[in-house]
C-alpha positions in Angstrom: 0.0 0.0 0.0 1.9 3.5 -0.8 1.9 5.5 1.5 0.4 9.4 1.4 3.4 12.1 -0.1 2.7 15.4 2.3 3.9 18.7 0.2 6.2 20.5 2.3 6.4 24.6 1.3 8.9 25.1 -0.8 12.1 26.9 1.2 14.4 29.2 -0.3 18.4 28.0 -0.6 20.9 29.3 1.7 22.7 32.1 0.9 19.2 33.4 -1.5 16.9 36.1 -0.2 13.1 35.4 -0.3 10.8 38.0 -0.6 8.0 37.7 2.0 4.3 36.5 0.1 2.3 39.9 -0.9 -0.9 40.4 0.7 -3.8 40.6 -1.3 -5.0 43.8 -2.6 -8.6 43.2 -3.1 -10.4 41.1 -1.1 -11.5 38.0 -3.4 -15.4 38.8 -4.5 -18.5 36.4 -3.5 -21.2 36.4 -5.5 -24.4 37.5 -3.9 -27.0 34.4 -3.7 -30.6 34.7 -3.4 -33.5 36.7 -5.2 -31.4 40.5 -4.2 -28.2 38.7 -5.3 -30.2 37.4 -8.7 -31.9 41.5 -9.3 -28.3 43.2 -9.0 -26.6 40.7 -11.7 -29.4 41.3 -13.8 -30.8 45.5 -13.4 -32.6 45.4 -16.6 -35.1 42.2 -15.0 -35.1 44.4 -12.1 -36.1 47.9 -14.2 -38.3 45.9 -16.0 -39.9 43.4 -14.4 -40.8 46.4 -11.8 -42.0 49.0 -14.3 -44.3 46.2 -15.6 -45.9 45.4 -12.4 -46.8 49.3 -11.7 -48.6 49.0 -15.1 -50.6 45.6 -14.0 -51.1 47.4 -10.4 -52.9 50.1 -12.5 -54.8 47.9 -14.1 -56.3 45.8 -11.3 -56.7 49.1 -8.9 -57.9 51.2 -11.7 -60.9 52.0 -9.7 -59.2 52.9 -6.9 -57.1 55.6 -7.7 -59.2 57.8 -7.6 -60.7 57.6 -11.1 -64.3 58.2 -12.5 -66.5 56.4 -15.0 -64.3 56.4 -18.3 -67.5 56.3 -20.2 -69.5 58.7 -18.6 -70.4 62.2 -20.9 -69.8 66.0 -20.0 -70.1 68.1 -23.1 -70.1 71.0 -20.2 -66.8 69.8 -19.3 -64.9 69.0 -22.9 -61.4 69.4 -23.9 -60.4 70.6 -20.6 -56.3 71.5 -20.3 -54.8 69.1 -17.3 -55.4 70.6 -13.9 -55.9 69.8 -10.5 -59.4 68.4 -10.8 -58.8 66.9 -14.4 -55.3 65.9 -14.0 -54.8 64.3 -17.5 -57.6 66.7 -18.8 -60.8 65.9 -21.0 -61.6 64.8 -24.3 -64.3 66.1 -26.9 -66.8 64.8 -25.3 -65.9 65.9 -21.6 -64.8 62.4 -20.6 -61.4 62.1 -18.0 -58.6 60.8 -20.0 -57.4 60.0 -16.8 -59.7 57.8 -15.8 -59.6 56.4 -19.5 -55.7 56.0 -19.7 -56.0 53.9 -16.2 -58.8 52.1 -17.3 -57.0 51.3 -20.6 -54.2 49.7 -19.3 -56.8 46.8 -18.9 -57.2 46.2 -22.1 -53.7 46.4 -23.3 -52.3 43.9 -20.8 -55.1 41.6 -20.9 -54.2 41.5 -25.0 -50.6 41.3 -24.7 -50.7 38.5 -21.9 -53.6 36.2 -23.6 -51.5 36.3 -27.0 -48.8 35.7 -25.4 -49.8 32.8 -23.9 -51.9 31.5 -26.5 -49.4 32.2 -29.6 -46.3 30.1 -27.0 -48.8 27.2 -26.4 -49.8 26.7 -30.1 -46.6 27.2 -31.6 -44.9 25.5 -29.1 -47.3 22.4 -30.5 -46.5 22.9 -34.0 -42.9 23.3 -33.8 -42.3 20.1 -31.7 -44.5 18.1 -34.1 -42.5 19.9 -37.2 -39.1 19.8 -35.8 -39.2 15.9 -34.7 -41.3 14.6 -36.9 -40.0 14.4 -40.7 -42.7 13.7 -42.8 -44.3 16.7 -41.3 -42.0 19.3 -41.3 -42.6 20.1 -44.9 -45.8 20.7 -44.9 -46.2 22.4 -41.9 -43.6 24.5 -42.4 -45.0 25.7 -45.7 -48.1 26.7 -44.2 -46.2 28.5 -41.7 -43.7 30.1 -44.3 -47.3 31.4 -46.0 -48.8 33.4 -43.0 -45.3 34.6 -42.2 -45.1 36.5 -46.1 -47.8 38.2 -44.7 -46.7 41.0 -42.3 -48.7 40.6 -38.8 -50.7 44.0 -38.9 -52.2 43.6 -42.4 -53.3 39.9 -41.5 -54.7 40.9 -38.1 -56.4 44.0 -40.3 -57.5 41.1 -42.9 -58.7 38.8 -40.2 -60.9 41.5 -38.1 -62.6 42.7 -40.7 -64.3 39.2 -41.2 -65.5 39.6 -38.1 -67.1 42.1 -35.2 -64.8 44.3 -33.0 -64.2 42.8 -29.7 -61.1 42.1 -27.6 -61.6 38.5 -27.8 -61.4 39.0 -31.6 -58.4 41.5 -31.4 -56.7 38.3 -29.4 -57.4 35.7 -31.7 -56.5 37.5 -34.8 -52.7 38.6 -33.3 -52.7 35.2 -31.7 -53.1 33.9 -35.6 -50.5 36.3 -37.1 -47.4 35.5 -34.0 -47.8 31.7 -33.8 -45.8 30.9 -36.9 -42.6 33.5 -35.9 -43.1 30.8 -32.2 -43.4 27.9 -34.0 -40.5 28.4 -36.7 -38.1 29.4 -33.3 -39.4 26.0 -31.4 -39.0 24.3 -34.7 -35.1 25.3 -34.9 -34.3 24.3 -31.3 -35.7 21.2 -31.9 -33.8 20.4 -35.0 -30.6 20.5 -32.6 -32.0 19.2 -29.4 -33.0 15.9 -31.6 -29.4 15.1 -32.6 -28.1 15.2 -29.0 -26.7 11.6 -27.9 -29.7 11.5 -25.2 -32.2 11.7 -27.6 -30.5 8.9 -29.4 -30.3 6.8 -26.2 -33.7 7.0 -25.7 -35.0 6.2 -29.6 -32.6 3.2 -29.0 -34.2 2.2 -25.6 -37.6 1.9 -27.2 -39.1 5.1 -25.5 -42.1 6.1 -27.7 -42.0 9.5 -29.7 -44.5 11.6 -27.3 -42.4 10.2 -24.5 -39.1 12.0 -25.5 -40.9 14.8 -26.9 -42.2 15.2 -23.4 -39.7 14.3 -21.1 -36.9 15.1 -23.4 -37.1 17.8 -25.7 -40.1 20.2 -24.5 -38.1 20.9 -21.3 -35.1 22.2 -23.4 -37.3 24.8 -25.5 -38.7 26.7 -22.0 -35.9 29.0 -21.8 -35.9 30.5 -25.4 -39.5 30.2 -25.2 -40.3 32.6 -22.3 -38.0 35.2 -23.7 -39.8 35.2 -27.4 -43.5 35.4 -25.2 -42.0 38.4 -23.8 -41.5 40.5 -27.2 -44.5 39.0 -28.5 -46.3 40.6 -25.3 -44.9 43.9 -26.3 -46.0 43.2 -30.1 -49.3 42.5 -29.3 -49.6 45.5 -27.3 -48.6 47.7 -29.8 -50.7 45.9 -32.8 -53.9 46.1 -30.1 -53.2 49.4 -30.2 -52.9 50.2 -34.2 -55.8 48.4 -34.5 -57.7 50.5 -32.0 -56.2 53.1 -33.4 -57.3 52.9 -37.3 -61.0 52.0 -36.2 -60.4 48.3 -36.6 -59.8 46.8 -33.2 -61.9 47.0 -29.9 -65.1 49.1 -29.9 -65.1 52.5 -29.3 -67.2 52.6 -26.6 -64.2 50.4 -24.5 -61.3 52.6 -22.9 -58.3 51.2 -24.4 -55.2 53.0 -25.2 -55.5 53.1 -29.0 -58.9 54.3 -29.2 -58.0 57.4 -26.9 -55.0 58.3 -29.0 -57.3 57.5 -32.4 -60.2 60.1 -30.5 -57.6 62.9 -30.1 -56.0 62.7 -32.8 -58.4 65.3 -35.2 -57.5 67.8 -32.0 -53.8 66.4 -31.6 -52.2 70.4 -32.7 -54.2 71.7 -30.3 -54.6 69.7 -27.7 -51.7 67.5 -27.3 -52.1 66.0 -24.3 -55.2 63.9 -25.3 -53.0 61.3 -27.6 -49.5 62.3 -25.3 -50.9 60.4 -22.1 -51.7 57.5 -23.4 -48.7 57.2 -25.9 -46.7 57.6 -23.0 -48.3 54.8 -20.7 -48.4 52.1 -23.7 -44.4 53.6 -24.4 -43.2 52.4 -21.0 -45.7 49.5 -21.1 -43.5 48.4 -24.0 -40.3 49.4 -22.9 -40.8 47.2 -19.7 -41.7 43.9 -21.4 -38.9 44.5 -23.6 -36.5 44.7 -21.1 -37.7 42.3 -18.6 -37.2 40.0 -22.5 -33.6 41.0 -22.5 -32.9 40.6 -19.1 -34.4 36.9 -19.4 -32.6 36.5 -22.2 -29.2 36.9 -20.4 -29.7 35.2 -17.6 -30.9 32.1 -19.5 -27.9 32.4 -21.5 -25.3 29.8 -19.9 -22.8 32.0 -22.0 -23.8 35.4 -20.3 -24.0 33.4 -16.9 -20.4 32.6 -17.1 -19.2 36.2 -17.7 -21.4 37.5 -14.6 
């Protein structure tokens, strides 16, 4: 049995001078841990994700804040400048664009989330099925390749004017126009995940193709997934809102932040601040999906993770 070798320091020949070991300068650095530690390696998930839950604060406590009926008529009262009792001023018809630019951020978020969601989940579907399954890819992808020649705002015009204005119609017409950019992405990763030795392993073994498409490659799509919901979010917010704004999205009668800029805009050299409150809320709304995206983005990155 050999027995251990202890290192012994190394010791400086007689007759040679040593210089004594430097202390260290800086102190060595330790990551923080936890959710604090997690916000101050990533600021823009921080400045984002923060911004963005202001705007769905507004939203739920519209009522609250000490708002009025958005719908309610004051000729007496119209086109008011901003002051202390109308703080965002009045429209044409004396309603509080306050009140509506509160009550509006219902309908934008409520757009942006549900296409978000619904655009990830059905083109999440198509591009597993496309990307692992041959046979299908082709024709799949072609169909795909065909509403994607189409840019999204003209189809999402196309497709409302078959039917009546509603917000369930605005989401289901952008929902139509963003799944094929999702499913083309999930389609992509999937081409890579499927030549990875554990997929191999598992065709080998006998596990059945929903099996590994489930256990083995949906799990590996999450992370680019949740970062492409993210700008589709801010897409759908902004296409809600040209819709809205060109007379061919939600009614008029519903507060939303399109509508009120598409109301103000005959009186927009005169009285600016009817389309400038609104363009500023859906503006930041925007701006703090997109950087709560890129944020995301980094800290899934296992590339960026190594730098920070």
């Amino acid at each position: 049995m050999a027995s251990a070798t202890i290192l012994a320091p190394k010791v400086a020949p007689e007759g040679v001078a040593a210089a004594a070991p430097l202390p260290d300068v800086l102190p060595p650095v330790k990551p923080k841990k936890g959710f604090i530690g997690f916000l101050r390696r990533h600021p823009t998930i921080a400045i984002g994700g923060g911004l963005l839950l202001i705007m769905v604060l507004i939203a739920i406590f519209a009522p609250y804040l000490w708002t009025v009926d958005p719908t309610a008529l004051a000729p007496a009262r119209r086109t008011r400048a901003p002051s202390a009792q109308y703080w965002f001023g009045t429209d044409m018809l004396g309603r509080d664009v306050y009140s509506r630019v509160m009550y509006g951020a219902r309908v934008s978020l409520i757009v942006g989330f549900a296409v978000a969601l619904l655009s990830s989940v059905i083109g999440l579907a198509i591009g597993l099925v496309s990307g692992f399954i041959r046979w299908a890819d082709s024709i799949i992808m072609r169909v795909m390749d065909g509403l994607m020649s189409i840019p999204p705002i003209l189809l999402a015009i196309a497709l409302m004017a078959l039917t009546r204005g509603s917000v369930q119609n605005v989401i289901i017409a952008i929902t139509i126009a963003e799944v094929p950019r999702v499913s083309r992405l999930v389609r992509g990763v999937v081409l890579s995940l499927r030549e990875q030795p554990y997929v191999d392993a598992a065709v080998a073994a006998g596990t059945r193709t929903p099996v590994i498409m489930l256990r083995h490659i949906l799990p590996n799509t999450l992370a680019p997934m949740t970062v492409q919901a993210t700008y589709i979010c801010a897409s759908a917010m902004i296409i809600e809102a040209i819709l809205s704004f060109i007379g061919a999205g939600t009614p008029p009668i519903i507060p939303s932040w399109g509508n009120i800029m598409a109301e103000g805009r005959a009186l927009w050299q005169v009285k600016p601040y009817i389309v400038f409150f609104p363009a500023v809320f859906l503006s930041v709304t925007v701006l703090a999906v997109n950087l709560l995206g890129d944020g995301l983005r980094d800290a899934l990155d296992p590339r960026m993770a190594k730098r920070l």
